[in-house]
KOLSEMI-26036 format. One record per residue: residue number from 1; x, y, z of N, C-alpha, C in turn. Coordinates in steps of 0.001 Angstrom, whole numbers, always signed. Layout:
// residues N
(pt NUM (X Y Z) (X Y Z) (X Y Z))
...
//
This chain:
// residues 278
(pt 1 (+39928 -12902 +20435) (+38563 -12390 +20301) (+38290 -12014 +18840))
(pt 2 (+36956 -12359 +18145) (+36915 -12055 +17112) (+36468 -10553 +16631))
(pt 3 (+37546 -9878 +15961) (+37207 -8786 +15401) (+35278 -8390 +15069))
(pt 4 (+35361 -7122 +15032) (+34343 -6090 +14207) (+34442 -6822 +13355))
(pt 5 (+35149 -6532 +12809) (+35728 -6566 +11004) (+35682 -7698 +10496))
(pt 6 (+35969 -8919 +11344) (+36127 -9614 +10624) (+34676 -10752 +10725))
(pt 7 (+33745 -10233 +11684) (+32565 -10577 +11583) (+31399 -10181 +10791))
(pt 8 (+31833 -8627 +10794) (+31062 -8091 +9692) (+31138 -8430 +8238))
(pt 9 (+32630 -9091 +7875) (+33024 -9573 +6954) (+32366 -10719 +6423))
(pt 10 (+31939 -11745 +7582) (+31523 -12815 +6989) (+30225 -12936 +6950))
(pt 11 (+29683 -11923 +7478) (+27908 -11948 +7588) (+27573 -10414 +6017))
(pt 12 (+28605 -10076 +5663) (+28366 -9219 +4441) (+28138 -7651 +4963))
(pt 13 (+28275 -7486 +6068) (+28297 -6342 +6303) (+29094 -5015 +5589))
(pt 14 (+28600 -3649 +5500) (+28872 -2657 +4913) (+29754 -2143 +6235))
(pt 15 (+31161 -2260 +6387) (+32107 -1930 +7197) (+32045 -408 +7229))
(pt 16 (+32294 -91 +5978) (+32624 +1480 +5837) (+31048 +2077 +6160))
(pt 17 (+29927 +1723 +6791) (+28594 +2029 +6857) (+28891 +2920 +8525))
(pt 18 (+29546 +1885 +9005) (+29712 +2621 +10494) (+30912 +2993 +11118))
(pt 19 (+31569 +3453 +9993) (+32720 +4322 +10571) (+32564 +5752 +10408))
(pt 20 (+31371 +6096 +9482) (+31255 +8092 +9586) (+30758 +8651 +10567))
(pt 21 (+30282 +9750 +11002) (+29830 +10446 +11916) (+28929 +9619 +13130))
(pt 22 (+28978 +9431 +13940) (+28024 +8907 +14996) (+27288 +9852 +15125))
(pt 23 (+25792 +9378 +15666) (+24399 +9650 +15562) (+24188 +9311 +17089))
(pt 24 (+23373 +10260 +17911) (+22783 +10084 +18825) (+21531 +9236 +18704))
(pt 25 (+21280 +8269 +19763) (+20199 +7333 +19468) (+19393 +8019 +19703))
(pt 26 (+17963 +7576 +18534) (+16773 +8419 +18506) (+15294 +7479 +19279))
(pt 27 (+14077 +8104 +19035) (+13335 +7533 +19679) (+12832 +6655 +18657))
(pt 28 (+12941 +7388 +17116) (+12265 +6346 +16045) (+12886 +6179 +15304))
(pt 29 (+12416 +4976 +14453) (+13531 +4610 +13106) (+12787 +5264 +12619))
(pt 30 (+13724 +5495 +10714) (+13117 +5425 +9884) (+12435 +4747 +9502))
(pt 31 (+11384 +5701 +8774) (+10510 +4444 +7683) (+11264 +3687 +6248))
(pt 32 (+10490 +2726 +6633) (+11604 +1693 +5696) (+12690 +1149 +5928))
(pt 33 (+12560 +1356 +7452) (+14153 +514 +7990) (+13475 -1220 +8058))
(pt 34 (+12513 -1377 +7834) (+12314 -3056 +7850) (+11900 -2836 +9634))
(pt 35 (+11307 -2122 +10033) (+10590 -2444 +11411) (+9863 -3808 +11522))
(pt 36 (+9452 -4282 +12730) (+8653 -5568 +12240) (+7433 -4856 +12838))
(pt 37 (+6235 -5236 +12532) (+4589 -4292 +12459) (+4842 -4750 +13914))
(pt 38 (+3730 -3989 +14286) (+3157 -4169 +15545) (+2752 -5483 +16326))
(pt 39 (+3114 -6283 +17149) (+2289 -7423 +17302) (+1825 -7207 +18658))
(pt 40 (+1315 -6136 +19469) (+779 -5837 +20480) (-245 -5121 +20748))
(pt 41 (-1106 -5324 +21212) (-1598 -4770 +21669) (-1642 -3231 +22537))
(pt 42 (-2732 -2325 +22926) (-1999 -1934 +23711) (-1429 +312 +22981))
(pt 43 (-924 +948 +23841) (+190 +1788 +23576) (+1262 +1861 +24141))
(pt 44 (+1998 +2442 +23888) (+3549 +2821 +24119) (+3532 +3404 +25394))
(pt 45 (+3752 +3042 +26216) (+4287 +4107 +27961) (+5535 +4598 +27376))
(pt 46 (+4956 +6405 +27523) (+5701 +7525 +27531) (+7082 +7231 +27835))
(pt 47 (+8339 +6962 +27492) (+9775 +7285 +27813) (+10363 +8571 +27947))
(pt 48 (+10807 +9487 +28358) (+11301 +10409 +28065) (+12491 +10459 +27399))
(pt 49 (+13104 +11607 +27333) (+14358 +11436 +27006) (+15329 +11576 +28003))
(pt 50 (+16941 +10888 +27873) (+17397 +10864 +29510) (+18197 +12006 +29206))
(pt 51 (+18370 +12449 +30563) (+19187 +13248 +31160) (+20958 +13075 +30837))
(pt 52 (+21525 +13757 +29767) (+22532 +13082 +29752) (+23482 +13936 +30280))
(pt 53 (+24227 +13617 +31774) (+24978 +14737 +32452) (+26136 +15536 +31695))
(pt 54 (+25838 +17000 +31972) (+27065 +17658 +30962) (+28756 +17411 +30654))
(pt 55 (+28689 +17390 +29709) (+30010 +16681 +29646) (+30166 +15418 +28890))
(pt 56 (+28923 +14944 +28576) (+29211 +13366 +28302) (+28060 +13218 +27206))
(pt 57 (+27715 +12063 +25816) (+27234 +11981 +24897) (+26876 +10804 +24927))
(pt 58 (+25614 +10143 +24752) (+24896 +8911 +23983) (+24889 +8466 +22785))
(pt 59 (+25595 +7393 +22610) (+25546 +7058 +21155) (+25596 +6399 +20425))
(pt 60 (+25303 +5695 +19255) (+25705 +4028 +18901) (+27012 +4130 +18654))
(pt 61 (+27435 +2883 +18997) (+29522 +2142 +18986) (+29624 +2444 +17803))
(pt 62 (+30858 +2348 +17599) (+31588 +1912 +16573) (+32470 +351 +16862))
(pt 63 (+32993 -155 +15671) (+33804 -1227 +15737) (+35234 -580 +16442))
(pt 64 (+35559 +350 +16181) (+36860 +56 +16558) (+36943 +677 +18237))
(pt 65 (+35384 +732 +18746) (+35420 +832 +20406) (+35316 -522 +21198))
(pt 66 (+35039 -1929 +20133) (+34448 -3023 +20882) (+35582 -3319 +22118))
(pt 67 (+36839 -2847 +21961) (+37610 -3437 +22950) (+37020 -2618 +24359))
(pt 68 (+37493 -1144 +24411) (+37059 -404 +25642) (+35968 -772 +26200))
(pt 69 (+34568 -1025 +25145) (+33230 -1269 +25745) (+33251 -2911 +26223))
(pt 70 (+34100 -3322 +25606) (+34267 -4748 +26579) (+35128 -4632 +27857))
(pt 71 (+35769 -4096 +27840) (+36490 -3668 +29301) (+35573 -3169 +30109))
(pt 72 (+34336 -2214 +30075) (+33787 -1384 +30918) (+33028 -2773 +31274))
(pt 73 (+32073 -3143 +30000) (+30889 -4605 +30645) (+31531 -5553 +31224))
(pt 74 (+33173 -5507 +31289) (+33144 -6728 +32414) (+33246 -6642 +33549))
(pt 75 (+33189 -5248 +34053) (+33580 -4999 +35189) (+32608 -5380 +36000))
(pt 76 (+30792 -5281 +35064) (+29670 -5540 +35931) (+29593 -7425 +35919))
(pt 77 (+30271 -7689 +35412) (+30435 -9190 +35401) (+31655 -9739 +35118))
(pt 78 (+32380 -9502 +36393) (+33891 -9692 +36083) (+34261 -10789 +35826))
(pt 79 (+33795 -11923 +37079) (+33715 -13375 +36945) (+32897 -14022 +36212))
(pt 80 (+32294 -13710 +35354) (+31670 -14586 +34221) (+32796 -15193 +33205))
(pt 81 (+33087 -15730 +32658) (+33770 -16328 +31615) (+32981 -15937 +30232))
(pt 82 (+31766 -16282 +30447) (+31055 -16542 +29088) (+29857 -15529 +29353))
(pt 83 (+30662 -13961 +30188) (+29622 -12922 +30320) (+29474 -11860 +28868))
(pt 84 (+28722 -10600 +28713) (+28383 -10481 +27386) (+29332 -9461 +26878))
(pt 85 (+30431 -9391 +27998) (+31758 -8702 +27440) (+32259 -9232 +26473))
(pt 86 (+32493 -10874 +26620) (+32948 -12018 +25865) (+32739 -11433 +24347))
(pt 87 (+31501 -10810 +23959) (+30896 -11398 +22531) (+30730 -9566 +22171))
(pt 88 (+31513 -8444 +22612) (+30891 -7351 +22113) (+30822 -7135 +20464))
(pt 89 (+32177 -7612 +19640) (+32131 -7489 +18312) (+30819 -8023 +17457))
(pt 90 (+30711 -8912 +18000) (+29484 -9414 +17884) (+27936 -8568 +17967))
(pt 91 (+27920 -8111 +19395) (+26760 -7285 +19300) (+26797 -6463 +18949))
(pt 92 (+27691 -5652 +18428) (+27646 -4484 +17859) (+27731 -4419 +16526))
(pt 93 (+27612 -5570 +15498) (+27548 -6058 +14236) (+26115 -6300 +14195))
(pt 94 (+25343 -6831 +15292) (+24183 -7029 +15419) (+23407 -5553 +15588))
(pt 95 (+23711 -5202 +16071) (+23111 -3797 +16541) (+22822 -2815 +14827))
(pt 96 (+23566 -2956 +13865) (+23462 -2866 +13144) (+22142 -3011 +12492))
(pt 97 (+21326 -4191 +12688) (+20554 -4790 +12049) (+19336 -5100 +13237))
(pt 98 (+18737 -4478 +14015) (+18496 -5006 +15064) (+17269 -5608 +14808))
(pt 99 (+16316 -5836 +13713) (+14923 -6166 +13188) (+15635 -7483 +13610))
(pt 100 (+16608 -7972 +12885) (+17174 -9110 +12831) (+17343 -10029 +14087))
(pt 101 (+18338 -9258 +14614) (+18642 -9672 +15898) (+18430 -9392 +17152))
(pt 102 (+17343 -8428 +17371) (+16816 -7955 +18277) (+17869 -7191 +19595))
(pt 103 (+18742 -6629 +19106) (+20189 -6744 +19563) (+20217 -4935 +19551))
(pt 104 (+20427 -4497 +20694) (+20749 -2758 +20416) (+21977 -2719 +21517))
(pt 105 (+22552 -1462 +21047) (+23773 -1189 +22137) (+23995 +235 +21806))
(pt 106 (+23931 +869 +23553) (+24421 +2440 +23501) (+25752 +2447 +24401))
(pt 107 (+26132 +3602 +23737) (+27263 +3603 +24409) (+27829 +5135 +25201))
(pt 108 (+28188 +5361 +26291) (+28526 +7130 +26739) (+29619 +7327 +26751))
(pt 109 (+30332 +8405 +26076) (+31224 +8735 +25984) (+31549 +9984 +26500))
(pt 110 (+32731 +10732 +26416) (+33163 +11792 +27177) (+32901 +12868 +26057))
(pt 111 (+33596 +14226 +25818) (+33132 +14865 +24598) (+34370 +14358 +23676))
(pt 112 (+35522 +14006 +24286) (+36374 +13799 +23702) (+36807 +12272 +22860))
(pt 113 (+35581 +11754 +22923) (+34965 +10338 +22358) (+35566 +9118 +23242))
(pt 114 (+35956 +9447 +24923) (+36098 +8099 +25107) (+35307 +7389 +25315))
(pt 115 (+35247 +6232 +26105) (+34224 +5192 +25937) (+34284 +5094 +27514))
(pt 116 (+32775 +5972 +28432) (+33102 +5669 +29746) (+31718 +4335 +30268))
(pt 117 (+31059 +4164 +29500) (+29902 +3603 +29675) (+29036 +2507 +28933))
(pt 118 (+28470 +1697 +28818) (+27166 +1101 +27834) (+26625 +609 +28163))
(pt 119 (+25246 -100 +27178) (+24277 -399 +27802) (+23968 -1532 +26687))
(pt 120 (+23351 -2526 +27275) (+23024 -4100 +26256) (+21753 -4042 +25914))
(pt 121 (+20713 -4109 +25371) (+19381 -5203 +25255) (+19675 -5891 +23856))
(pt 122 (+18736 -7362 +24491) (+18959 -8082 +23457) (+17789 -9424 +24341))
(pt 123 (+17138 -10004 +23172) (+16227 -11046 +24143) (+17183 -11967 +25188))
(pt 124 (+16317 -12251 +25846) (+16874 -13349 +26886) (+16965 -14694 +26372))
(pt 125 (+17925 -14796 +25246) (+17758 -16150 +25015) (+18345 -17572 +25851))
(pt 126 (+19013 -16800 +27099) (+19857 -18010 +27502) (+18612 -17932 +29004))
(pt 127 (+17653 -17212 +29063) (+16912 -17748 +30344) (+15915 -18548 +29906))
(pt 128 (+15270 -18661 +28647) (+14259 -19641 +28026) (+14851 -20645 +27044))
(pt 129 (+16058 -20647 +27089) (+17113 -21754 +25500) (+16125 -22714 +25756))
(pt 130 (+16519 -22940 +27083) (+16042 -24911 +27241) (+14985 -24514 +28237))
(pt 131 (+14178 -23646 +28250) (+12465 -23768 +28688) (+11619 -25123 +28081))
(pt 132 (+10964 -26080 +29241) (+10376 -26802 +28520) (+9075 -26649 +28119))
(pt 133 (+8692 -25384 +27838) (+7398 -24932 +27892) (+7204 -25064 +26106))
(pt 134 (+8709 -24703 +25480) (+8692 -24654 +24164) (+9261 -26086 +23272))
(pt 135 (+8180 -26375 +22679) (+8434 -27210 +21815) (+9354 -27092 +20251))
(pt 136 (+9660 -26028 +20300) (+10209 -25918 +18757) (+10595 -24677 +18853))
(pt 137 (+12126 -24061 +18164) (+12345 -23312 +18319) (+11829 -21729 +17774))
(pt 138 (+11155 -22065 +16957) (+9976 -20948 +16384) (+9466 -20587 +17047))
(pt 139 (+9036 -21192 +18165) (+8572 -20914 +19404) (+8950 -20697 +20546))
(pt 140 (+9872 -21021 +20410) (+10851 -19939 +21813) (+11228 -18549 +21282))
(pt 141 (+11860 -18566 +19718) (+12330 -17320 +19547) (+10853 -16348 +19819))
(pt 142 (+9950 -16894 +19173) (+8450 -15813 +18959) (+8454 -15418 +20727))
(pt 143 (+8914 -16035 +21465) (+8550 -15791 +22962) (+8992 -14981 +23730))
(pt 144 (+10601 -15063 +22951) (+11566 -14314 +23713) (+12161 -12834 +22718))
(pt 145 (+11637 -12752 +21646) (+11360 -11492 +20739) (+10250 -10447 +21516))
(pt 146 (+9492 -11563 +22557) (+8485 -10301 +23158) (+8970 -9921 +24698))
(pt 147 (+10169 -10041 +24778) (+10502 -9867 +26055) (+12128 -8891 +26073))
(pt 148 (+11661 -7503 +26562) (+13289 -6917 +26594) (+13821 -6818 +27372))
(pt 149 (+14998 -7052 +27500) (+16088 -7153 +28423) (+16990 -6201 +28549))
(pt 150 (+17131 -5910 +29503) (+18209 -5103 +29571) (+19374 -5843 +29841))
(pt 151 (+20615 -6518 +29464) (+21451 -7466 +29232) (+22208 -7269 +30118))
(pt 152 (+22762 -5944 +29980) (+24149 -5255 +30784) (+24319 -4379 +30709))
(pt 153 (+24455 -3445 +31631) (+24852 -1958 +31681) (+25699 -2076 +32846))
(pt 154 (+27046 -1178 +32528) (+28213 -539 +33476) (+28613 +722 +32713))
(pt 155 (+29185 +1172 +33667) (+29989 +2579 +34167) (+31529 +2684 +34655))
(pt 156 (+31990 +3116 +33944) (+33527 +2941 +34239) (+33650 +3768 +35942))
(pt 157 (+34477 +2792 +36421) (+34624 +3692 +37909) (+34965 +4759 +38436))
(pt 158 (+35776 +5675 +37186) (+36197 +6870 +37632) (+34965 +7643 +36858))
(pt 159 (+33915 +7492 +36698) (+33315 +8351 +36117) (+31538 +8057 +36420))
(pt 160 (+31581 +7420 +37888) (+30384 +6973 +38117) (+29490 +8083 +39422))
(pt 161 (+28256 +8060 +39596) (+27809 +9240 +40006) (+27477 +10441 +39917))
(pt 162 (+27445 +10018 +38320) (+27487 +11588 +37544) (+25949 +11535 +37177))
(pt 163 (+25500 +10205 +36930) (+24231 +9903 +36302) (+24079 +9122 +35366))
(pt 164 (+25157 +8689 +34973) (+25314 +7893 +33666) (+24741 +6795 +33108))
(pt 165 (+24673 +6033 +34418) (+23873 +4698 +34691) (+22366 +5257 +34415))
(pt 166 (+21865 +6394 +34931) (+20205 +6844 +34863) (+20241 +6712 +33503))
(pt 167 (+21178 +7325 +32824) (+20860 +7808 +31440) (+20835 +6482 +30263))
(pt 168 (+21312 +5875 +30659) (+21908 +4663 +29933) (+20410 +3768 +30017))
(pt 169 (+19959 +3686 +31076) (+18864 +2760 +31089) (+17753 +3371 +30668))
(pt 170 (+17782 +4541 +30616) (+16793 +5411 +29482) (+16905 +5330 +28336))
(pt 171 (+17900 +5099 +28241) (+18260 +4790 +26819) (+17462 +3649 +26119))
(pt 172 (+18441 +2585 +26623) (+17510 +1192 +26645) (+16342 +1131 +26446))
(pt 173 (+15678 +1744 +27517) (+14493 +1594 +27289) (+13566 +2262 +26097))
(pt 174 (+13913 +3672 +25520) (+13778 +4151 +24411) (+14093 +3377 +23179))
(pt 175 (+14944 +2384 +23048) (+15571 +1265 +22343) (+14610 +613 +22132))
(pt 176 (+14071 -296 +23522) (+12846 -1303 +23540) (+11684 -929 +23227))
(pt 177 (+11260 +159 +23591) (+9872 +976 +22658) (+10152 +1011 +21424))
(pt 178 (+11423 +1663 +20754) (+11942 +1539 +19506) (+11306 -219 +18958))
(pt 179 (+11453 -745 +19411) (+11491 -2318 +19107) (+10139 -3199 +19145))
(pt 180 (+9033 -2249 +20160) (+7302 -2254 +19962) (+7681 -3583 +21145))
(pt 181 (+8672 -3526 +22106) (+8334 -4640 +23144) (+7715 -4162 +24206))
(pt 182 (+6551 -4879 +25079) (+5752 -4562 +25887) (+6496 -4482 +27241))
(pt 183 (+7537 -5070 +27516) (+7993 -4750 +28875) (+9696 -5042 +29173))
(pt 184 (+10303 -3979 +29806) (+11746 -4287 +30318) (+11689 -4999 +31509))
(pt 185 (+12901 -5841 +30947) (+13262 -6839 +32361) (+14955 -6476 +32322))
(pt 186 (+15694 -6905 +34144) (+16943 -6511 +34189) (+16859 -7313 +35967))
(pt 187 (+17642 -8487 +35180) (+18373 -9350 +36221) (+19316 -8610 +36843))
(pt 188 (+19762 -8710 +38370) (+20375 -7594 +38938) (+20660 -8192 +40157))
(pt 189 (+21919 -7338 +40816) (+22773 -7767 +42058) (+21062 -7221 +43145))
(pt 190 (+21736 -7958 +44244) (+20410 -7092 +44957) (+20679 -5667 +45536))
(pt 191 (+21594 -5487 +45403) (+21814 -3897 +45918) (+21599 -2643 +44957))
(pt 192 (+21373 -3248 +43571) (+21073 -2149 +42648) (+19323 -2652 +42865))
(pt 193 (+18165 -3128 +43627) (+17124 -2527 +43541) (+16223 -1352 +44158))
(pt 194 (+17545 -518 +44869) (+16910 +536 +44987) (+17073 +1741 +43891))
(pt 195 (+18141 +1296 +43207) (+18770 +2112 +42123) (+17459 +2222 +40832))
(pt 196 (+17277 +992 +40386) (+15969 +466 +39870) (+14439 +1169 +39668))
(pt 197 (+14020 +915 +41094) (+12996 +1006 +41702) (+12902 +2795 +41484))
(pt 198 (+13891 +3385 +41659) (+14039 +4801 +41601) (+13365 +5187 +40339))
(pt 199 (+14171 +4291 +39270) (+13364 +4421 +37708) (+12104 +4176 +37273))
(pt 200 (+11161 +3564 +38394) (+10220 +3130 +37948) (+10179 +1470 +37695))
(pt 201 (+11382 +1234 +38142) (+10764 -808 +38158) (+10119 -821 +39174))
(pt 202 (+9984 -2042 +39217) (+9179 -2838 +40472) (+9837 -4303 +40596))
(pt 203 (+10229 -4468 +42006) (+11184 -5615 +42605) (+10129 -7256 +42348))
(pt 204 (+10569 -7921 +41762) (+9741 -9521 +41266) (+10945 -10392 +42280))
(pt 205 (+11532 -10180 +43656) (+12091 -11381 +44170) (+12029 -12621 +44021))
(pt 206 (+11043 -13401 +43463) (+10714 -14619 +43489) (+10659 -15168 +42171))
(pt 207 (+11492 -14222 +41097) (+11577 -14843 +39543) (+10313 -14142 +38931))
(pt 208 (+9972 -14530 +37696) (+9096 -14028 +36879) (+8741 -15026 +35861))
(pt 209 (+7145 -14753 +35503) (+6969 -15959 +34875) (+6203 -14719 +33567))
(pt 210 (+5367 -14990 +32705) (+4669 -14603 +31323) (+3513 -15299 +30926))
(pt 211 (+2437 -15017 +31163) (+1081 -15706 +30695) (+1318 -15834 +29080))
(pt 212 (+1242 -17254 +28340) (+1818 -17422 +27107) (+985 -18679 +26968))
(pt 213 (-12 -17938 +26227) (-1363 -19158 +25581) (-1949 -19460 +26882))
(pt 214 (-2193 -20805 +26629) (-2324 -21911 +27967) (-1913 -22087 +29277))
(pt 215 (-349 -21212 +29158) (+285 -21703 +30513) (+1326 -20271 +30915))
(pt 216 (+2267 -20351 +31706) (+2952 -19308 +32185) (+4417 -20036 +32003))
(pt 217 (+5565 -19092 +30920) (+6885 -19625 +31034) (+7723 -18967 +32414))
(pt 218 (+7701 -19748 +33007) (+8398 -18933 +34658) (+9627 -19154 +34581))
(pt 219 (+10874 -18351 +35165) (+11778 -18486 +35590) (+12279 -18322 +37108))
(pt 220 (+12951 -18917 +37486) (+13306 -17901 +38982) (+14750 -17343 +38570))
(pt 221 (+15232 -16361 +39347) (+16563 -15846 +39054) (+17650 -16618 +39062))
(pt 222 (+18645 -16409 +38466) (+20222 -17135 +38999) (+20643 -17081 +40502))
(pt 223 (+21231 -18134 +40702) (+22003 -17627 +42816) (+22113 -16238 +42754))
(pt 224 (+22408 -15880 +43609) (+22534 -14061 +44101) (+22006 -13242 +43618))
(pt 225 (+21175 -13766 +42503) (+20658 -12155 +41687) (+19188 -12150 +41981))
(pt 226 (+18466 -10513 +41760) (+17025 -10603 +41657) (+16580 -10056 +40478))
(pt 227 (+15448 -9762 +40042) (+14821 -8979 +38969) (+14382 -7966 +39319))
(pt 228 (+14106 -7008 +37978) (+13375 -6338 +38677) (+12173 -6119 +36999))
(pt 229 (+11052 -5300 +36712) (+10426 -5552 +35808) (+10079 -3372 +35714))
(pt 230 (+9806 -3581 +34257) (+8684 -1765 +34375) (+8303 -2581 +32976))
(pt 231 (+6682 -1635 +32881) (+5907 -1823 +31299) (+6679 -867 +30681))
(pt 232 (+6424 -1255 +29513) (+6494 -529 +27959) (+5204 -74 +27353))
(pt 233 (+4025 -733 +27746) (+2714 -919 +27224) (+1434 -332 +28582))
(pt 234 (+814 +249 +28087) (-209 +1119 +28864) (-1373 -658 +29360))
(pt 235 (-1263 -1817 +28223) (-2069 -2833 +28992) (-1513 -4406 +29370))
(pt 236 (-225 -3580 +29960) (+986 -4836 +30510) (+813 -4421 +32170))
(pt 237 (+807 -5766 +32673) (+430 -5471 +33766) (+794 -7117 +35082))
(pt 238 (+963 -6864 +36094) (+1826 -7899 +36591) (+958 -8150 +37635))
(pt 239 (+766 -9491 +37963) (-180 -9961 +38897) (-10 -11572 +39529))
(pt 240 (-181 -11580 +40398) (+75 -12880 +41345) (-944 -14163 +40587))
(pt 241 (-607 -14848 +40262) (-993 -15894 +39833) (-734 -17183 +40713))
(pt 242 (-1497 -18253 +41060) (-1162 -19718 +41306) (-586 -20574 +40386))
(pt 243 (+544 -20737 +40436) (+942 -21845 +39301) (+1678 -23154 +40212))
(pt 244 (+1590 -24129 +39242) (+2742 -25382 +40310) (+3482 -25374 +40817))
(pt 245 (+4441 -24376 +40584) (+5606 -23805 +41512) (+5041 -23036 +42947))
(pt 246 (+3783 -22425 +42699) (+3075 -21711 +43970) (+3359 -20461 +43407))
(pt 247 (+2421 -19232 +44073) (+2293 -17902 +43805) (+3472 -17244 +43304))
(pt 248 (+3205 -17370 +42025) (+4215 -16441 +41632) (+4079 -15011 +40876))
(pt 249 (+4244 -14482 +40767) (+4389 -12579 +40152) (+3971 -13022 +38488))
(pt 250 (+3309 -12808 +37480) (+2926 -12540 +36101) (+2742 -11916 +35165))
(pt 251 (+3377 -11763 +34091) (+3187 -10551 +33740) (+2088 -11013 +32748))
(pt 252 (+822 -10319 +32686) (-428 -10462 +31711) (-199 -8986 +30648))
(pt 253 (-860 -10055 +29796) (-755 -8689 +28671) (-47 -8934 +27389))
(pt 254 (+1106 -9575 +27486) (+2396 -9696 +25970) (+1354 -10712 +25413))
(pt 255 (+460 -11843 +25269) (-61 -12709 +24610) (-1111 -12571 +24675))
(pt 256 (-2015 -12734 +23875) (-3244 -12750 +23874) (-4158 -13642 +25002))
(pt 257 (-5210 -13260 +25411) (-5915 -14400 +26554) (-5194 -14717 +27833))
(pt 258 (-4270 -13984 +28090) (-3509 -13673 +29300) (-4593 -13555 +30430))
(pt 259 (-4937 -12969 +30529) (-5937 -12281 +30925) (-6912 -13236 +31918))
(pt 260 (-7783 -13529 +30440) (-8782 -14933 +30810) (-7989 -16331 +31553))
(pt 261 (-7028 -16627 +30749) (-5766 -17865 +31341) (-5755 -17442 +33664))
(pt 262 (-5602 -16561 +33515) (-4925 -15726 +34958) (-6139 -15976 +36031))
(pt 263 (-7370 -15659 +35523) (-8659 -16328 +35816) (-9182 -17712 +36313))
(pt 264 (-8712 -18655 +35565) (-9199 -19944 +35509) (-7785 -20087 +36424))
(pt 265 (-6763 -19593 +36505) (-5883 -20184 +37455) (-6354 -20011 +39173))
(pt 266 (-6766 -19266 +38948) (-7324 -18505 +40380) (-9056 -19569 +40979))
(pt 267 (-9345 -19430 +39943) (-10589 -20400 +40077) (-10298 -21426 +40204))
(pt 268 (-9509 -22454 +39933) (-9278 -23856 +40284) (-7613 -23701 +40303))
(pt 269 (-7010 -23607 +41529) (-5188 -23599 +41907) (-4669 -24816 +41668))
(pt 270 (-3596 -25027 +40867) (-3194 -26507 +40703) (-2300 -26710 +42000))
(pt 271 (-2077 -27768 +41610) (-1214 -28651 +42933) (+158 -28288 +43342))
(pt 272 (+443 -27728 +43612) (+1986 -26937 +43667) (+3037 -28257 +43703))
(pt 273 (+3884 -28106 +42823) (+5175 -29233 +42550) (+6278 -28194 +42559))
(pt 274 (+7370 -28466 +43474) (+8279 -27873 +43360) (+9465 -28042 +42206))
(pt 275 (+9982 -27239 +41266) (+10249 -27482 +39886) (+12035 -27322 +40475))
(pt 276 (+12832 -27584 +40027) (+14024 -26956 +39553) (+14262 -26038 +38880))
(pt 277 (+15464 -24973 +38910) (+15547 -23746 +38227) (+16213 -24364 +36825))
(pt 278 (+15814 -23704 +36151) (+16273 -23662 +34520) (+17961 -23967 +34086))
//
């Protein structure tokens, strides 16, 4: 597995930048961290701050935790091969820079700094890679920069039920406001949507699609898993649309003319073609 170190090495990273004191994640950057402006519409839905059960701390990684925090994320994806345990040195080099890479990672620890918990966002680039909606990749990234994910979050097993998981996805989501994205998404076993739903998602069983210009980029879920969706944005908003695939869930709002598009679908329904999943 490739080192912290030795990734940070080749992308020029300031190593000795994130080995001093850890910092509890905040709600805002600084100014002058290179934010990217606003491209939404819209305000911010209120996040609070989470509940972090006594005993235990929120906080950005360090390099020399990528091993533990890869042990905890695989547990929520044990059988993946190429799950996002695989690549933590990685995201947490990214996390660094997140304008860049759109890439954040928290992590919970005990007081005594172990590593019982974390949490992923980072765009969904592997549910739109090969979307054929996008012609060029300027245009997938612009697509999937407006969409946050919650990647992966686990909880080490001896230390679950405390709340950790609540707190963690608060986190996240304070992350993704951090980041001016209009809405969290979090692919999921189906037994965590009551866990979910508790937070304020709302269950999309049937995949999720995005009013984007002209048309809607839809996905349906992977085998066994479902979605689930919450806004970020006071004028993000999810609604049944007709598309070729047949009625599917939408989220209006991240693109401009969403709106009007959602309209004319309803007024004249196209022909439903049953598509293959992605």
């Amino acid at each position: 597995m490739l080192s912290c170190t030795d990734f940070e090495t080749r992308r020029g990273w300031d190593v000795g930048r994130r080995t001093g004191k850890k910092k509890s994640h905040g709600r805002a950057r600084q100014s002058g961290s290179g934010q990217r402006a606003p491209e939404y519409v819209g305000n911010p839905v209120e996040i609070l701050d989470p509940i972090t059960p006594f005993g235990y701390n929120i906080v950005s990684p360090d390099c020399d935790e990528a091993e533990s925090i890869a042990d905890i994320l695989q547990e929520a994806d044990p059988d993946n091969p190429m799950g996002t345990w695989t690549g933590v040195p990685m995201l947490i080099a990214q996390d660094a820079d997140p304008d860049e890479s759109g890439t954040r990672v928290a992590v919970a620890t005990t007081l005594s700094g172990q590593v019982v918990g974390a949490v992923v966002t980072r765009p969904p680039l592997a549910w739109v890679g090969n979307h054929p909606a996008f012609e060029s990749g300027t245009e997938c990234a612009h697509f999937t920069r407006a969409i946050g994910a919650i990647d992966c979050i686990a909880v080490h097993r001896d230390h679950r039920g405390k709340g950790l998981a609540r707190a963690l996805v608060t986190t996240a989501e304070q992350l993704l406001t951090d980041e001016l994205l209009p809405f969290a998404l979090v692919v999921h076993r189906p037994d965590l949507t009551d866990f979910y739903s508790g937070l304020g998602y709302a269950h999309v069983p049937g995949g999720l699609a995005v009013a984007y210009g002209a048309l809607a980029v839809a996905q349906p879920w992977p085998t066994g898993y479902t979605g689930s969706w919450k806004p970020l944005r006071d004028n993000v908003s999810l609604q049944p649309v007709p598309l070729i695939c047949g009625v599917m869930d939408v989220v209006i709002g991240v693109f401009a003319g969403g709106a009007e598009w959602a309209d004319r679908q309803r007024q004249n329904p196209p022909a439903v073609t049953v598509l293959p999943p992605y």
